[in-house]
C-alpha positions in Angstrom: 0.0 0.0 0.0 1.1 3.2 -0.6 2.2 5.4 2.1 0.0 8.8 2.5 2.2 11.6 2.1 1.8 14.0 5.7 0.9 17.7 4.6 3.4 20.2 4.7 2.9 22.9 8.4 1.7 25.4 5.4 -0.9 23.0 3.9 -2.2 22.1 7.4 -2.4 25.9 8.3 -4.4 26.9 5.1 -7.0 23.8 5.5 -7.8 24.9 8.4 -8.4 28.6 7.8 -10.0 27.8 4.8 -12.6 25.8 6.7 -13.1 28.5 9.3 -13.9 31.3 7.3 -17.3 29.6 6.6 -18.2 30.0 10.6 -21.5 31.9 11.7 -21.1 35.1 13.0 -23.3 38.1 14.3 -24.3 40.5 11.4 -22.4 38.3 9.2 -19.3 40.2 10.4 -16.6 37.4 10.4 -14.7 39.2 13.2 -11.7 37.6 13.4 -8.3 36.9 12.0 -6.4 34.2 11.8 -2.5 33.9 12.2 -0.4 31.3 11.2 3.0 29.7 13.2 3.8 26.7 11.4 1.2 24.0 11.4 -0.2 26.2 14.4 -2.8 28.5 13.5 -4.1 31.3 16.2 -7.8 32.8 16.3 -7.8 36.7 17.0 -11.5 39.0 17.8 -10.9 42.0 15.1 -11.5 45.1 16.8 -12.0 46.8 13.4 -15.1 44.8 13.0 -16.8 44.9 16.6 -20.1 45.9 16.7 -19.6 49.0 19.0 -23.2 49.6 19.9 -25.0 46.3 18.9 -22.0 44.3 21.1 -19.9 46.8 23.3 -18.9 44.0 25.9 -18.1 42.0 22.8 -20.4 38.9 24.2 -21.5 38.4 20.5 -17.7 38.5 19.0 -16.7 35.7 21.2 -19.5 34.1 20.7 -18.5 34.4 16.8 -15.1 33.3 17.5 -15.7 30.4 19.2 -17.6 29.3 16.3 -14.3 29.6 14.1 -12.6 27.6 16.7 -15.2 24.8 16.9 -14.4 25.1 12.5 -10.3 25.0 12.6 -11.1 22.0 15.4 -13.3 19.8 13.2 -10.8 20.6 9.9 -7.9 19.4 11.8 -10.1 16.1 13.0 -10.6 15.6 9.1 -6.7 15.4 8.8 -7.0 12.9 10.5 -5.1 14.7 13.9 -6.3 15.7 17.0 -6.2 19.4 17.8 -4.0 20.7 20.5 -6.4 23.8 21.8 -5.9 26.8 24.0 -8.1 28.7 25.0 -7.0 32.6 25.8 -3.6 31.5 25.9 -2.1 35.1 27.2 -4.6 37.3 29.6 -2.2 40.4 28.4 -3.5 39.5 24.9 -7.5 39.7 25.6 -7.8 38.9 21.3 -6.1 36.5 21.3 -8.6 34.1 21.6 -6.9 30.3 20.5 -4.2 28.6 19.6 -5.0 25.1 17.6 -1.8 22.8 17.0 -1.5 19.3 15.3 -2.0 16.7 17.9 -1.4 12.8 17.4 -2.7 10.8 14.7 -6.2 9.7 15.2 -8.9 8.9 12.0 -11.7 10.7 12.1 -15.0 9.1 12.7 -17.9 8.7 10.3 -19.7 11.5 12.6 -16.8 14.1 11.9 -16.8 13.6 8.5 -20.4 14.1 7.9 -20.4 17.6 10.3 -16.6 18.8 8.0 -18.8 18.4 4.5 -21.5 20.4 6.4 -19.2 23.1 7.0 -19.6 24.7 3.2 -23.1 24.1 2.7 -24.4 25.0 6.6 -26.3 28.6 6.2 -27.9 30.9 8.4 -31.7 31.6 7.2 -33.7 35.0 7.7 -37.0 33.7 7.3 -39.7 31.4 7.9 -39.5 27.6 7.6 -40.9 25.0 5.8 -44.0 23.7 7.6 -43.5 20.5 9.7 -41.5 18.7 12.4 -37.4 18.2 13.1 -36.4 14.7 11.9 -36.9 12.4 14.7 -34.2 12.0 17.3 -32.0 15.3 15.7 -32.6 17.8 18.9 -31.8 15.5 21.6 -28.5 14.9 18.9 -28.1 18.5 19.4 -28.8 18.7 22.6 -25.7 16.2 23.3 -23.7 17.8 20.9 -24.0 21.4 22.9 -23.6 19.0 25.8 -20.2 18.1 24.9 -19.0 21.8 25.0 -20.7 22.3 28.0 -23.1 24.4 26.8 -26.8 23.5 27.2 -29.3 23.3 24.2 -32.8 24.4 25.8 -36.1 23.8 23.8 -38.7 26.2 23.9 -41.8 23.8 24.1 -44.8 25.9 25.7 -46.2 28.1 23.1 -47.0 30.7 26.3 -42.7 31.3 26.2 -42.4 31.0 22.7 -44.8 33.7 22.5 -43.1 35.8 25.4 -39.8 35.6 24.0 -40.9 36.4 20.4 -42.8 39.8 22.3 -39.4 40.6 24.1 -38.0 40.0 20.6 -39.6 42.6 19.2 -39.7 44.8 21.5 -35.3 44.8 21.5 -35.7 44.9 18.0 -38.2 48.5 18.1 -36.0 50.3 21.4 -33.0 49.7 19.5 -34.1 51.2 15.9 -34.9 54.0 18.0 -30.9 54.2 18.3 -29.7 56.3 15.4 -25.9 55.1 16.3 -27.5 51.3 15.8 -29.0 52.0 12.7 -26.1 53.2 11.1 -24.2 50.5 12.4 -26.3 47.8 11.0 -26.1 49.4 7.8 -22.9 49.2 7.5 -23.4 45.6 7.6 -26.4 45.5 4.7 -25.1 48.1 2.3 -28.0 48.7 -0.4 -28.3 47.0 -3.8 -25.4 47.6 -6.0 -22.9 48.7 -3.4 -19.4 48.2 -3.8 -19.0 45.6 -0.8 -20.4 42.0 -1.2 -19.0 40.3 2.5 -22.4 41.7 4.2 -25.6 40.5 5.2 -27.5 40.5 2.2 -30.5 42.5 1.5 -32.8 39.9 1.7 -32.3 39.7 5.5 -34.6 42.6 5.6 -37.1 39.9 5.4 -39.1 39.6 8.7 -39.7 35.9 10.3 -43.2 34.5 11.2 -44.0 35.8 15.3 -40.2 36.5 16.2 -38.8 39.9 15.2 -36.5 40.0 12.3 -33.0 41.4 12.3 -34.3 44.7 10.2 -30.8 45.3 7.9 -32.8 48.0 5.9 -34.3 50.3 8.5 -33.9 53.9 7.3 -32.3 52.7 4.1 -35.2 53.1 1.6 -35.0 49.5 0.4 -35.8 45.9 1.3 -39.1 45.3 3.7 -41.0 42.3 4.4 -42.7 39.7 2.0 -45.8 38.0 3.0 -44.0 35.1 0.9 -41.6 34.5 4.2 -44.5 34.5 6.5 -44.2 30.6 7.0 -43.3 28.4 9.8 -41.9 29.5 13.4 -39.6 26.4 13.8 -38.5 25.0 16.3 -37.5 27.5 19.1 -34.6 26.9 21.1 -31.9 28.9 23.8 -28.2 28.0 23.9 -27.4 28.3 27.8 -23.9 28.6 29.6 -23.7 28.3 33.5 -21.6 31.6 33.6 -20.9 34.2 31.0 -17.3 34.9 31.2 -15.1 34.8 27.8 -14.4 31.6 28.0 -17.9 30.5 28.4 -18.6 32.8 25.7 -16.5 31.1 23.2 -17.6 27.8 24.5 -21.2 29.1 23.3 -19.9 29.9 20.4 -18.2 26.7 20.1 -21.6 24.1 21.2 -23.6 26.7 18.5 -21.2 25.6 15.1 -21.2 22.1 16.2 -25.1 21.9 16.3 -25.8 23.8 13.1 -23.5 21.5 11.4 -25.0 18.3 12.6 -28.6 20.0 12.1 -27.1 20.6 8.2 -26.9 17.1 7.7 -30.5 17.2 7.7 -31.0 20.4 5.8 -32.2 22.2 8.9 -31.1 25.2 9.5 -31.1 28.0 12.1 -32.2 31.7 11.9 -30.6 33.8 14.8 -32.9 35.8 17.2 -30.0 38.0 19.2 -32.3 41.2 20.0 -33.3 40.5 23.1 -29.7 39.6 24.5 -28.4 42.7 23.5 -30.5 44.6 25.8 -28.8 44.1 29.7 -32.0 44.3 31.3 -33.6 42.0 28.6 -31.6 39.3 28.8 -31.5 39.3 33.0 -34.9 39.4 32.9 -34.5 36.3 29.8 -31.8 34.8 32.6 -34.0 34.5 35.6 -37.5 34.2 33.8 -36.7 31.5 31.2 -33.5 29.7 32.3 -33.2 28.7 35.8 -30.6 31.3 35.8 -28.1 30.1 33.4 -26.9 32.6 31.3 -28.6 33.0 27.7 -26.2 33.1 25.4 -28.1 32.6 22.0 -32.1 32.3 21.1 -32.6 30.4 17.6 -34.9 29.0 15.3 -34.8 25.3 13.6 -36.2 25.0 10.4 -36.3 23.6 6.8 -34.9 26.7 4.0 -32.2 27.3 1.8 -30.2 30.6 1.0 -27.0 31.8 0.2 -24.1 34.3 1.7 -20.7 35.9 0.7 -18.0 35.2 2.4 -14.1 36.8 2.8 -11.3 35.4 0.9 -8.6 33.0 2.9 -6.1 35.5 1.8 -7.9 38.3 3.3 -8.6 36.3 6.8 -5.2 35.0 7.0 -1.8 36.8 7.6 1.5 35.6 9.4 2.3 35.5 12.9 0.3 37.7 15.1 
């Protein structure tokens, strides 16, 4: 048999940036950077593109970050190598989030190769669903798979919360539209049709979901609004949950979060984000000791059936040498 020829530290470095860059992020912002070392490749939050109003604690970029982590983890697993992670290596360094070496030689199971094909074709959805149920069995999957980050996956089952938290929602969504310094933000983030950029959330995100408050990219903007043809199915409503909310339970949020979308792509379900809320202090205390036993809300999502499509940065333009 021939023997498999072992990638060069370059090789390993761009595989696994080049799987990262297709991580979920808030706004669609991607903000991070990665630095290479070798075979070693190091996660940094990019202050350029923090969300200054939206996310001035930058709960949301770690959040984001720890998605790419969860991303470089599961390419390196596909290598067939186990990743050597740490987390915030360097307290002096607050963005520097990771550092991911190449571990020992271990194949990857049938599991991990299914969630790494997921990885390109896993998308975040703006709208309503499909009408119908989850696959059977798929949210207690989840459920373990936030598990295993230690992160908690908590369905919303009685249609009296669902309702509540689609009204507190909406009501994040109206105080901060009210904001003109978050309006301008988000638009930096859905420039109008024909603008130069293409890496932002695109215009159809205007859209607004069935009962929970849509992320409204087009406030103010003269363009975009909401189509009765996305008026469909709530989904399935669910809370991602972390027993404290420091940064490392942030990016173990962020972490539990990529790992469940890509096993909920293998079944073409996807998620639509529902943040609002969370970005209001007093919201989300009130979310924390109301709705969660007082575990700290780090995410509230829908699970659904749809399809869509977004834009993505270059590897070149994510990657650049030692940091």
């Amino acid at each position: 048999m021939d023997a498999v020829e072992t990638p060069r530290a370059d090789e390993i470095a761009h595989h696994l940036v080049d799987a990262a860059v297709w991580a979920p992020s808030v706004y669609d912002t991607r903000p991070w950077r990665f630095g290479t070392r070798g075979s070693t490749v190091t996660v940094h939050a990019d202050p350029e593109r923090r969300l200054e109003v939206a996310d001035p604690d930058g709960r949301e970029t770690m959040i984001s970050c720890g998605a790419a982590l969860y991303t470089l983890r599961l390419a390196m697993r596909d290598l067939g190598r186990i990743p050597l992670v740490r987390m915030l290596p360097d307290p002096d360094r607050p963005d520097l989030i990771a550092e991911v070496g190449v571990g020992g030689e271990r194949p990857a199971t049938a599991e991990e190769r299914q969630m790494y094909a997921q990885i390109r074709h896993r998308h975040t959805h703006t709208g309503g669903f499909r009408p119908g149920g989850l696959p059977i069995g798929l949210l207690q999957a989840l459920r373990t798979h936030a598990y295993c980050e230690q992160v908690s996956l908590r369905i919303v089952a009685d249609p009296r919360a669902r309702i509540a938290l689609a009204a507190l929602t909406e009501a994040a969504e109206q105080v901060q539209r009210q904001n003109p310094a978050y309006v301008a933000e988000v638009a930096r983030w859905a420039p109008p049709p024909g603008a130069a950029s293409e890496e932002t959330c695109p215009r159809e995100s205007a859209r607004l979901e069935p009962d929970f408050a849509g992320r409204d990219f087009a406030t103010g903007q003269g363009w975009g609004g909401a189509g009765s043809e996305n008026r469909d199915a709530t989904g399935v409503v669910a809370v991602l949950l972390t027993d404290g909310d420091g940064c490392g339970d942030r990016l173990c949020a962020g972490q539990a979060l990529q790992r469940i979308l890509l096993c909920a792509a293998e079944y073409e379900v996807s998620a639509a984000f529902h943040g609002q809320a969370l970005e209001v202090p007093e919201l989300r205390e009130f979310i924390r000791t109301r709705f969660c036993d007082g575990a700290y809300p780090q995410m509230i999502l829908r699970l659904g059936i749809a399809h869509a499509n977004v834009v993505r940065r270059s590897v070149t333009e994510l990657t650049r040498g030692e940091l």
